[in-house]
N, C-alpha and C positions, 0 to 999 in steps of 0.2 A: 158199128164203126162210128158212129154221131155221137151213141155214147161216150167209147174213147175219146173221140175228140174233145165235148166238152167236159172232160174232165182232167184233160191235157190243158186246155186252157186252163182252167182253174187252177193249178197245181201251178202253174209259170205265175201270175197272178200276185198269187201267194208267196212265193219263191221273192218276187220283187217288193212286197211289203215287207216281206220280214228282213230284205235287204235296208229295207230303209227306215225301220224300227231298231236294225240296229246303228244306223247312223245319225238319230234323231230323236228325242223326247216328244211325248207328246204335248203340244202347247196349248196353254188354257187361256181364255180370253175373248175378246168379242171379235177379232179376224177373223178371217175367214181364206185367207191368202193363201195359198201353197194349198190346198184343199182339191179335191177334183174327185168323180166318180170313175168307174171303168168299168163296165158289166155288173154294178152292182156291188161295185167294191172300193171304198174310199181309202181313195191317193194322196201320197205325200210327194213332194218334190223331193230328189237328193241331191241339190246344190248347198255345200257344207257354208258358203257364204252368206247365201241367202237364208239358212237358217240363225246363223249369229244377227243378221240383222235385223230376222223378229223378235227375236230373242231381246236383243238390245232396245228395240220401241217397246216393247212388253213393258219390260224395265222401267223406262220412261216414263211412262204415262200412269205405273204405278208410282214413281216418285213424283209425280206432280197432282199427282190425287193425295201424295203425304205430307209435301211440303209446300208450303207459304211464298216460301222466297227459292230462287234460281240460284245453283252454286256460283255461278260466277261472281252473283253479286255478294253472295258468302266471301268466296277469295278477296275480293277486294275491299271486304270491312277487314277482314283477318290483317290484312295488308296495310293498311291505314291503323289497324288496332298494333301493329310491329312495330308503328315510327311513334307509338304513345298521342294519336287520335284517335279519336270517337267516330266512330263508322255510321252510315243509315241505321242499321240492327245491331251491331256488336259494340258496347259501348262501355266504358268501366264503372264500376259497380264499387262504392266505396266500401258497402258493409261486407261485398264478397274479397274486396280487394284485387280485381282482377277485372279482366273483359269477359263479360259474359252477353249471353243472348238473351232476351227479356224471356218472361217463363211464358208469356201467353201468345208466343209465336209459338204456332206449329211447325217442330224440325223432328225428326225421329233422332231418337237418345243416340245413336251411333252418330249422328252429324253435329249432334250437340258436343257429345265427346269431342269429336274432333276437332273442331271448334274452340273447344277450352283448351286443348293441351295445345295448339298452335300460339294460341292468345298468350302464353305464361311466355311466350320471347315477348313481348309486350309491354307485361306489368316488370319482368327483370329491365328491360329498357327504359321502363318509366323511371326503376331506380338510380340505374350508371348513369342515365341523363343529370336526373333529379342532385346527383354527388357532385357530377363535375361544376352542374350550374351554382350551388350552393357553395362549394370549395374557389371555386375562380370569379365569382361577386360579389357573396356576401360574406364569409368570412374573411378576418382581418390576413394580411400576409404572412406574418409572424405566427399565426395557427399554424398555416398550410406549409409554409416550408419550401424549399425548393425540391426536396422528395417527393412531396406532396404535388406540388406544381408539373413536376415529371411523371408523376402518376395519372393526374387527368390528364396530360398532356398524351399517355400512351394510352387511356383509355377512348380518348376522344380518334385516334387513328384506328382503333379499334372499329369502332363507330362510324369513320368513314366510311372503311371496307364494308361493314355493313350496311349502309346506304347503297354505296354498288349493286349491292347483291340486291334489293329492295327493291330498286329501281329496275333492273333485268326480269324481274318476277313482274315487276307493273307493268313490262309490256308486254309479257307474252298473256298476262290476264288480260288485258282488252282485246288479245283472239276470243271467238264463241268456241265455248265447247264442242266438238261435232257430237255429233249421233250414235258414233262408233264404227265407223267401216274401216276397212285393214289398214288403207291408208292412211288415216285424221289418227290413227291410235297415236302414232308419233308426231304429231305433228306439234304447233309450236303455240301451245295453249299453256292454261294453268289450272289444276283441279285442286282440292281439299288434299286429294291424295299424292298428287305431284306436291306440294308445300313439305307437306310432311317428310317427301325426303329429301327436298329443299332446306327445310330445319333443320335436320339432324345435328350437321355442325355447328351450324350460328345458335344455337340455343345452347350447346356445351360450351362455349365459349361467353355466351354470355350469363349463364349460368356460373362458371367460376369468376368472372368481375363482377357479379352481382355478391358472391359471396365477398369478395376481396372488399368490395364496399362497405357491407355490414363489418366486415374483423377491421375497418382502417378509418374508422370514420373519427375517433379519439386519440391515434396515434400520428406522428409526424418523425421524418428523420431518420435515424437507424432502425427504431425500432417498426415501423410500418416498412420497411423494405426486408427485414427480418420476416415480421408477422408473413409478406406476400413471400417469401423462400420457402417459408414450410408449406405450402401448396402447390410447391411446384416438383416435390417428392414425391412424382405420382408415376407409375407403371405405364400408362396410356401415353404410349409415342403424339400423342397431337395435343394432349393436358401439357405433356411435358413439353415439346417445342411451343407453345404460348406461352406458358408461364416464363422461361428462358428468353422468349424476345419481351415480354412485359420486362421484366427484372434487368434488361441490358436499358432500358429506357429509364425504369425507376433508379435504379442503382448507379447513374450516370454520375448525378453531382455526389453521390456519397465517395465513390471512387477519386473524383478530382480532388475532394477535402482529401484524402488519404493521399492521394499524391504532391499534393500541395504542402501538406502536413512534413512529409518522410523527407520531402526535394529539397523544399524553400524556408520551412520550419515558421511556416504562415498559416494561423486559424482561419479558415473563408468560411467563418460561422455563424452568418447574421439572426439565424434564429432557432439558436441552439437545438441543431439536429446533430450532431458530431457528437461519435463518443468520444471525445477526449475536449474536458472543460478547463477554462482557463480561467484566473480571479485573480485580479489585482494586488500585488504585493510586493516588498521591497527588494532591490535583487539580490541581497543576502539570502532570501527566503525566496527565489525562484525556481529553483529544484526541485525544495521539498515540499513547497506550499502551491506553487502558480500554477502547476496543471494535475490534473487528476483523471481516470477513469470513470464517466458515466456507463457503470454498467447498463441502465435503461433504455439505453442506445444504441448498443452492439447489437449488429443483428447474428442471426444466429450460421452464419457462412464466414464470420471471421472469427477463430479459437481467441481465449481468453490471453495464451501466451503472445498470440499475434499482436492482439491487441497491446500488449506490454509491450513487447518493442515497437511499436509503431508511435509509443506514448514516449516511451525513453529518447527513441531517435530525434522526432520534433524538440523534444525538451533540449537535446545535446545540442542544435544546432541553436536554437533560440539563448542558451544559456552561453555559448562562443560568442553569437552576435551581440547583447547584453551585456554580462559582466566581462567576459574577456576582450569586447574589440578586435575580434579575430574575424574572420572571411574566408580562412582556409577551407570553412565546411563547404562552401561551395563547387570547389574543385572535388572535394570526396565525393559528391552527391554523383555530379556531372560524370565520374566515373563508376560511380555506383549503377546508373543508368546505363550505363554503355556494356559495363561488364553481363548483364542479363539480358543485352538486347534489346532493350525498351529505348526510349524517347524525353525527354523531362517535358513535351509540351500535352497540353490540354488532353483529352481522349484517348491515353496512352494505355487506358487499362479499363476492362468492365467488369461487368457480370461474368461469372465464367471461366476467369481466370484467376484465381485464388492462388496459385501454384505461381505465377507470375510476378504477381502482387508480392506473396510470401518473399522470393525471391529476393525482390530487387528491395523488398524493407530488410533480409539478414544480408543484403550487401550494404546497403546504405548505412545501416547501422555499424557493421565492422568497420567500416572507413569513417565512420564519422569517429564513432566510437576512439577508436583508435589515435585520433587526431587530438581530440580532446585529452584524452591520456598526459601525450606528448608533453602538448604545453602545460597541462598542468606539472609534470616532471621538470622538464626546460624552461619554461619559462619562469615559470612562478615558486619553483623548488618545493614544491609539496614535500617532498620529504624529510629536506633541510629544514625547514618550518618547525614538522614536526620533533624531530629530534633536538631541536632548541625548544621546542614546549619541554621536551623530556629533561633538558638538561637544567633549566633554570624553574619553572612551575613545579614538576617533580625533583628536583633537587639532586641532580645525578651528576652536576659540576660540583665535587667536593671541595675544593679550596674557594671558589665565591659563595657559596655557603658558608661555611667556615669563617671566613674574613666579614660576610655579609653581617651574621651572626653576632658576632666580635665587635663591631663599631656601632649598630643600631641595637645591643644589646639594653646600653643604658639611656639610651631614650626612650624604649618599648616601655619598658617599667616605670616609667610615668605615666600619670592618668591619660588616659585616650583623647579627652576635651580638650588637653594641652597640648596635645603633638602636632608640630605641622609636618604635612605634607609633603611639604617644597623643600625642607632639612631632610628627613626620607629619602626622596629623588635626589637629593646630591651625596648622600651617603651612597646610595643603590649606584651611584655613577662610580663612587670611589670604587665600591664593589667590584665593579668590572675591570674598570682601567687597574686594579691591584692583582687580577688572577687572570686564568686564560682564559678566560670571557673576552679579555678586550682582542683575539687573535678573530673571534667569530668577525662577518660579516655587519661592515654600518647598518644594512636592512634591516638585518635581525637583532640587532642591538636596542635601533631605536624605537621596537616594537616592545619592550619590555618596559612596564612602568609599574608602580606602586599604586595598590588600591588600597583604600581606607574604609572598612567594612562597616555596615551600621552599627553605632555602640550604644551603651545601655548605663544608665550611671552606674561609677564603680569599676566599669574595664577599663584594664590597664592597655596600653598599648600593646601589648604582645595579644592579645584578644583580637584585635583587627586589623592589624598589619596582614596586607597579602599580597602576593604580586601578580599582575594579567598580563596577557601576551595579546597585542591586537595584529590578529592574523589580515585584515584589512578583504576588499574585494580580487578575486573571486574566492580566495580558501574562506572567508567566512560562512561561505556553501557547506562547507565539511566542520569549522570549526565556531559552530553558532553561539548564540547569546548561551543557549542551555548546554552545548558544551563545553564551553568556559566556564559557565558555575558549577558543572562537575569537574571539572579538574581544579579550581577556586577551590573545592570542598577535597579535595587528597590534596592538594597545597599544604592546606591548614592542618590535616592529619598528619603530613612529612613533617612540617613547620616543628607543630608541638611533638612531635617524635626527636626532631632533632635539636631544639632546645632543651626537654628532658636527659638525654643522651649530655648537651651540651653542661645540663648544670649539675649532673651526676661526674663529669669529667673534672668542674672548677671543685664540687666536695673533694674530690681526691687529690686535687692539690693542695686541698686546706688540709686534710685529713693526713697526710705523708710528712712522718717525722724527719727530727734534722738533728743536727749536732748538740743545736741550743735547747731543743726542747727536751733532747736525752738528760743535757746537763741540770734543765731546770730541774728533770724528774727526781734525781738524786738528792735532791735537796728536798723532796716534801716530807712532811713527816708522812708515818705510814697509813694511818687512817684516811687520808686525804689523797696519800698515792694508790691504795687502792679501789678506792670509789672513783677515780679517774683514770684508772685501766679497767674497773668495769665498764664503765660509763661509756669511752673509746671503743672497746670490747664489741658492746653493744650498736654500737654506730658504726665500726664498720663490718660488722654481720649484714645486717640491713642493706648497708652502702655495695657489698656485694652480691645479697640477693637481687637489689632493684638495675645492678648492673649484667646479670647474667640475663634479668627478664630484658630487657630495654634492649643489649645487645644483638640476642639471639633476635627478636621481633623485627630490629632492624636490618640486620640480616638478610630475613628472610624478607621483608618487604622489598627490599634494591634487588634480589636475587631472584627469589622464588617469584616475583611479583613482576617488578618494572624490567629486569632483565626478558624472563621469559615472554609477558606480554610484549614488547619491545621486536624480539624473536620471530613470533606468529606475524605481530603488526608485517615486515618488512618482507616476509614471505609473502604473505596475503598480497603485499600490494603489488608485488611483480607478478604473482597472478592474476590481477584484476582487468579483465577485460572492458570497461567501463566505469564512469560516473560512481553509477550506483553500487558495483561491486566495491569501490574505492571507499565509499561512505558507506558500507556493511562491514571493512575490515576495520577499518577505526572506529567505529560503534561497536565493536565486537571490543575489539583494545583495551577501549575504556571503560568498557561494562567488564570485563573481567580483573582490569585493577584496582575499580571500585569493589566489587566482589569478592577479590582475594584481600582486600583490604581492612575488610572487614566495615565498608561504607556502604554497603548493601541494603536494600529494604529486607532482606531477611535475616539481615544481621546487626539491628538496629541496640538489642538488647547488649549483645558483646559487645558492640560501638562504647553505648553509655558506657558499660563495666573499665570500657580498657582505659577513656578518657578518664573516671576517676581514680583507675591509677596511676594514671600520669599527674592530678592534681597532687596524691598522696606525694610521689615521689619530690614534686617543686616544694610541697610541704616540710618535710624532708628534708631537702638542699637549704628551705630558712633556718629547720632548727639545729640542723647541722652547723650553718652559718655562728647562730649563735653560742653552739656548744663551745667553739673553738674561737670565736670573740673575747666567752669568759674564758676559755684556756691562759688565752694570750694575754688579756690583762691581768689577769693570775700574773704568769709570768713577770710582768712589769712590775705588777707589785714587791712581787716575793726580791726580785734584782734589785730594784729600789731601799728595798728592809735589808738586805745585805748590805749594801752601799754603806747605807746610815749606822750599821751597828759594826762595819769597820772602820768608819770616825773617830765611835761610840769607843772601841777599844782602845786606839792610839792613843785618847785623852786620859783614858780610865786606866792603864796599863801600870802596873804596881799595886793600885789605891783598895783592890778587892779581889777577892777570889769567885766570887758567887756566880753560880751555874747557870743563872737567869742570862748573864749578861755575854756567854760562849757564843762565840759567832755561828752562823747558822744555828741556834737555840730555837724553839717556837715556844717556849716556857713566859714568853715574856705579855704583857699587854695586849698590846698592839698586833704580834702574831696570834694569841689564840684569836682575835675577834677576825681577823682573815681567815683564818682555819677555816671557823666556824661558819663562815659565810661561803669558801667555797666547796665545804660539803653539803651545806645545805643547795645549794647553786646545781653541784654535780648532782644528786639524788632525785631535783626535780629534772632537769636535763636526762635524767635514765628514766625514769617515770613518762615523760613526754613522747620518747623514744620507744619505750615499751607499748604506749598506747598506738603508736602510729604503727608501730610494727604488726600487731594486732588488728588493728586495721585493714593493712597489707596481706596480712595473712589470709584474713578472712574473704578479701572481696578477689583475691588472687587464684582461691581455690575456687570459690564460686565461677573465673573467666576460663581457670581447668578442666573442671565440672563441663561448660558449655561449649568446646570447642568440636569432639569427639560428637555433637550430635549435628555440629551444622552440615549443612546442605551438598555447600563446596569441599570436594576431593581435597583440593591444594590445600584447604587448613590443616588437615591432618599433616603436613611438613612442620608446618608451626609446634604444632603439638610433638611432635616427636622431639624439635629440639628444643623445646622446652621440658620437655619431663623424659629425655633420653632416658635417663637411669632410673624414671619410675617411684623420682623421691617422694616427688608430689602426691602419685596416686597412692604411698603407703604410708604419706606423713597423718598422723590423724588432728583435729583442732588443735585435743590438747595438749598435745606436742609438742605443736607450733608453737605454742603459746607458751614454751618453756624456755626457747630459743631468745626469746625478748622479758 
């Protein structure tokens, strides 16, 4: 029975240690605590509290046999190394760049770890610090910008809130750490390890203004509010809402330039941060010259199209207030604003709302737009303008041409250094007041005047006669210095197209026989009458090739050329929604009746060709001139020698018979040495003719030859009616050359 018993006991014993082996490790160490004997059997206590709490001195006292220093006073160097000081132990370290812990203090490498990767909030705070103090004292203002200014300004609130947070952490670090029992776990201290997820946020945040500093430290204006938008393209809901309140603080003055810009048509650009740059210049050249696109300014949240009307709109309302004296834009604005909902005062728009902005810049712009149109139509007759350039620079008013032509013909042809001006200007008056020029408007009349182009010794007047149109302010927006000397230069191409035309018109007056010249012919002898129906013959061949060339050409210039350009122009402009559309359809205008004109830069070659046909043909109309000069005196002569030798017979009547003395006879003295003077006369007169004709032949097929390869479609009109019937492509030289 004593047996059983003890070994009943023993068994219970055992039953209770293994109960409390399994609820406890065995602990190593110099206690002794929780220890007990019982019959020879060592006891454990099973309070599950009281074992964490050797557990936890265990702990202890091996970390105080490893380290030097106390965590707390760890935390609070960490804490002072967060606001960019130098703590008792953790101090920064130039050549590591950071706060570190000196290497001959005893910390175990997981405390030192810790330690360091706390510290990196730190050294990123020594830098945002380091930016804003640098940016807000010692760099000049004009660096910084007011972007810039907005940017430390939201990094410095940044900075506050971190302070806060700093400060909350500094008190609850001057609790002592407890020991560990179930209550002090929570309680209101600060460890390495509570930091750490204390840090989590504030180091990602300042982590990306550490970065924003390094990418912004050489940029100001659009382009540092740009550079900080592309980092705010980031997946992480809490990257993404900072960056989005950062960018509503930076992007603050970029947005009022933009509304100031689109509203008031006001640069507020003291230190060129604004993409859209302005430079002084005349207000003729306001438009095209006074403001322009800084791309290196756009950030990368407003499109490049945006950007263009955002530039256009300002320019519209600055160019109303400017050259036109108008004010209307302001009510377009004030309703541009209203129609999208917005405000026209100060903070009406940020970050963020791009869609909004967009908005109220393609309302603003159609109303302005639109306004500008207007008075340019009404007011100022943009159209009328133009179609008096068309009618008098282009020559598309036939009879003041004509009549013009007609009265300053025989002044032109006097040397150039002779001519004045001020006889011009009152002939160019006659001009008007004689054709329906004078029904146009005073405005546009008194805009037309006579230019005297630079001459060269030896031009004649007709060489620099021109006439300009002073389209005055605001059309000289559209019709500049440079577009006046292109249309100066198809003037001078109409001019001598239509004085060619004009002096191939006076040859066919002199050239068109009559009663008397039939009469005188009947009386030549025959030698002399033939060599002068060759001669004729020959002159007018010529006179009707250079009028079939001239004709057709001009033709096609008034028709195929200023009609149709004329055509598109007036279409274009009822479609033009703006300024600029308005100033792309008449640079389109002009660039293609320069081009169909053959005043091209790529058609420089047929230019020369055509203009020395036109000399051949004035050449031409002289020796024509002269041909039929000697006709004419012929004629006086020969009437003259009749006269005399029917005196010659009244007196002589009876006294002889001899055949010398027959009226109309050339047997006599006097007539053979006429004869013989005007065949020699007529033979170089065909001769002359033959070489010019020659001439013409040659450099006519060579402007044949080069039509078929230019560039321009619309030549090929030209070409067709000039060589319809294909004489030209089958005449060969020497063919030609048998024609003269």
């Amino acid at each position: 029975m004593e047996k059983g018993y003890d070994d009943i006991n023993l068994s219970d014993d055992f039953k209770n240690f293994s109960r409390v082996s399994d609820n406890s490790r065995v602990l190593r160490g110099k206690s002794e605590v929780g220890k007990g004997f019982s019959g020879g059997v060592l006891m454990v206590l099973k309070d599950p509290e009281n074992l964490r709490d050797m557990a936890y001195k265990e702990f202890v006292n091996l970390s105080k046999e490893e380290n030097e220093v106390s965590e707390d006073v760890l935390v609070r160097d960490v804490l002072y190394a967060c606001q960019g000081i130098d703590g008792k132990y953790v101090k920064f370290d130039e050549k590591a760049d950071g706060y570190v812990l000196p290497d001959w203090m005893k910390v175990p490498r997981a405390t030192r770890s810790v330690v360091r990767k706390l510290c990196e909030l730190g050294f990123l705070f020594r830098k945002v610090k380091g930016y804003i103090s640098e940016s807000m004292n010692q760099f000049p203002a004009q660096d910084v910008g007011t972007v810039g200014q907005a940017f430390c300004a939201a990094l410095q609130d940044e900075l506050s809130e971190y302070y806060k947070l700093l400060a909350v952490l500094e008190g609850q670090a001057m609790n002592p750490i407890p020991l560990g029992s179930e209550g002090s776990c929570s309680g209101n201290y600060m460890s390495l390890r509570r930091l750490s997820v204390w840090f989590a946020e504030p180091i990602v945040k300042m982590r990306l203004m550490a970065v924003l500093v390094d990418n912004c430290k050489s940029l100001k204006g659009g382009a540092m509010a740009g550079a900080i938008h592309m980092h705010a393209q980031h997946g992480d809901p809490l990257v993404n809402d900072f960056m989005k309140r950062l960018l509503r603080r930076v992007c603050s003055p970029l947005f009022e330039m933009v509304r100031r810009w689109v509203l008031e048509g006001e640069l507020e650009d003291i230190f060129a941060e604004f993409f859209v740059l302005s430079q002084p210049v005349k207000d003729e050249s306001l438009w095209r010259e006074g403001y322009r696109l800084h791309a290196a300014m756009l950030p990368a949240f407003i499109s490049q199209s945006l950007a263009k009307q955002i530039l256009r709109t300002g320019k519209s309302i600055n160019f109303l207030r400017v050259c036109c004296d108008d004010r209307g834009w302001a009510d377009a604005a004030t309703e541009a604003a209203t129609a999208v909902g917005t405000t026209t005062t100060r903070g009406s728009l940020g970050y963020g709302e791009t869609d909004a902005l967009e908005s109220l810049v393609t309302e603003a712009a159609k109303r302005i737009d639109k306004h500008l149109l207007e008075l340019m139509h009404t007011r100022y007759k943009f159209k009328e303008h133009c179609l008096a350039i068309k009618r008098y620079l282009l020559l598309g008013q036939g009879d003041f041409v004509q009549y013009l032509m007609d009265i300053v013909g025989p002044e032109l042809s006097e040397p150039a250094n002779t001519i004045s001006s001020f006889k011009l200007a009152t002939l160019l008056e006659s001009a008007i007041t004689s054709s329906n020029a004078q029904y146009d408007g005073c405005d546009i009349r008194a805009r037309l005047r006579v230019k005297m182009m630079p001459h060269n010794t030896g031009d004649r007047g007709w060489d620099v006669f021109s006439l300009e149109y002073d389209a005055g302010v605001p059309l000289n927006t559209v019709f500049t210095e440079s577009v006046m000397t292109r249309y100066i230069r198809v003037f001078n191409f109409l001019w001598k197209l239509r004085r060619v035309e004009h002096a191939l018109t006076g040859t066919w007056k002199t050239m068109k026989p009559n009663c008397i010249t039939s009469h005188f012919f009947s009386k030549l002898p025959q030698a002399v009458k033939s060599q002068l129906i060759l001669t004729s013959r020959k002159c007018q061949v010529l006179w009707d090739e250079m009028n079939h060339f001239v004709s057709n050409l001009q033709y096609y210039i008034m028709f195929e050329v200023l009609e149709v350009s004329w055509s598109n122009l007036v279409k274009e402009m009822e479609l033009s929604k703006d300024l600029d559309d308005l100033l792309a359809a008449h640079e389109k205008y002009l660039f293609s009746i320069l081009e169909k004109s053959l005043l091209g830069e790529r058609s420089q070659d047929l230019n020369k060709t055509l203009f020395v046909l036109f000399d051949l043909i004035l050449h031409f109309r002289s020796l024509a001139d002269r041909l039929y000069e000697g006709i004419n005196e012929l004629q006086s002569r020969t009437t003259a020698e009749t006269s005399i030798n029917s005196r010659d017979k009244v007196k002589s009547r009876g006294k002889t018979n001899d055949k010398s003395s027959e009226p109309g006879s050339w047997l006599g003295e006097g007539r053979k040495a006429l004869t013989q003077r005007a065949g020699e006369f007529l033979r170089n007169m065909g001769n002359d003719i033959d070489a010019i004709g020659k001439d013409y032949a040659t450099i006519f097929e060579g402007f044949i030859s080069q039509l078929p390869v230019q560039q321009h479609i619309d030549l090929k009109f030209l070409m067709f009616r000039l060589n319809f019937t294909e004489f030209y492509s089958q005449l060969q030289p020497i063919t030609r050359g048998k024609l003269f």
